[in-house]
C-alpha positions in Angstrom: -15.6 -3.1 -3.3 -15.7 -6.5 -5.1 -15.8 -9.7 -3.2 -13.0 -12.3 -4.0 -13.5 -16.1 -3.3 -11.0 -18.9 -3.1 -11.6 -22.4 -3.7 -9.5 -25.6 -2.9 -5.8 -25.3 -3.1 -6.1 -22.0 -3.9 -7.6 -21.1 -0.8 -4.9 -23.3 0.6 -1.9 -21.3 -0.4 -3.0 -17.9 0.1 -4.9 -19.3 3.5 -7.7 -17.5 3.4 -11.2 -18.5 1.9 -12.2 -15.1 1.0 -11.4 -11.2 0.9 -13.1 -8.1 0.3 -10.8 -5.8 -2.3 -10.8 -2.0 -3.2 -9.3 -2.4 -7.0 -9.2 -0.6 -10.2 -8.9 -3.7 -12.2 -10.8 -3.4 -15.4 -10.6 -7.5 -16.4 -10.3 -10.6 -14.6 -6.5 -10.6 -15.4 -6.1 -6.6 -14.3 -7.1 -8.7 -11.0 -4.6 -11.3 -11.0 -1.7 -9.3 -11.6 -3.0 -6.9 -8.7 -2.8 -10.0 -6.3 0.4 -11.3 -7.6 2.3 -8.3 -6.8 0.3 -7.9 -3.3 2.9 -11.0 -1.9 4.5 -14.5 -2.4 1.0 -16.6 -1.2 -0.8 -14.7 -4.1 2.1 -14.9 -6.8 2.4 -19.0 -5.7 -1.3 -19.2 -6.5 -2.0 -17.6 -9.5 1.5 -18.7 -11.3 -0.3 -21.0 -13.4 -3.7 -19.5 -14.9 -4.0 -22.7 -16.7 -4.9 -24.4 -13.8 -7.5 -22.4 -12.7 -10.9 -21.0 -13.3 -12.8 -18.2 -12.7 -16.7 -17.0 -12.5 -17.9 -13.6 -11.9 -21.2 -13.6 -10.0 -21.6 -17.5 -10.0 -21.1 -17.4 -13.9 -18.2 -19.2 -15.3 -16.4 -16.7 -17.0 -12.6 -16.0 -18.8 -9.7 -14.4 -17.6 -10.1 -11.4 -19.8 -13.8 -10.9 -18.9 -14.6 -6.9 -17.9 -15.2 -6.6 -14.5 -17.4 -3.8 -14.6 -20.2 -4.5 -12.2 -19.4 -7.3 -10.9 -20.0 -7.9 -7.3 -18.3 -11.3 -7.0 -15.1 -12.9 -8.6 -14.5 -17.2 -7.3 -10.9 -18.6 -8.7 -11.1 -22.3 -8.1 -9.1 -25.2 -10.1 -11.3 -27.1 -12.7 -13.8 -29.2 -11.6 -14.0 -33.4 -12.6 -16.2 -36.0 -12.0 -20.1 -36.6 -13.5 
């Protein structure tokens, strides 16, 4: 099981903040596709990859990071400010 967070507008379109998932996703991407196909909310949200970010265990990471041990995956939009 691998714990999925949501952050901001993301959480906002799929409308839920966070998710526990069953998956045999091998990379952060194997990930997104799986959640695209799951329904509309999910496809809305990750349509655009280059408006979000992702970090694996509180790391910032990339989309085609392995997700071999990983407990934790966050998708959030970038973050601004100083």
């Amino acid at each position: 099981m691998i714990d999925v967070l949501y952050f901001a507008w993301v959480r906002e379109r799929i409308g839920i903040p966070k998710e526990k998932l069953q998956t045999s996703a091998v990379t952060v991407m194997d990930l997104v596709e799986e959640l695209r196909a799951r329904e509309d909310r999910y496809a809305l949200a990750f349509s655009d990859l280059s408006a979000l970010r992702v970090a694996l265990d509180q790391d910032l990471s990339e989309f085609d990071a392995p997700l071999d041990g990983v407990r934790e995956v966050a998708f959030f939009p970038p973050m601004t400010g100083g």
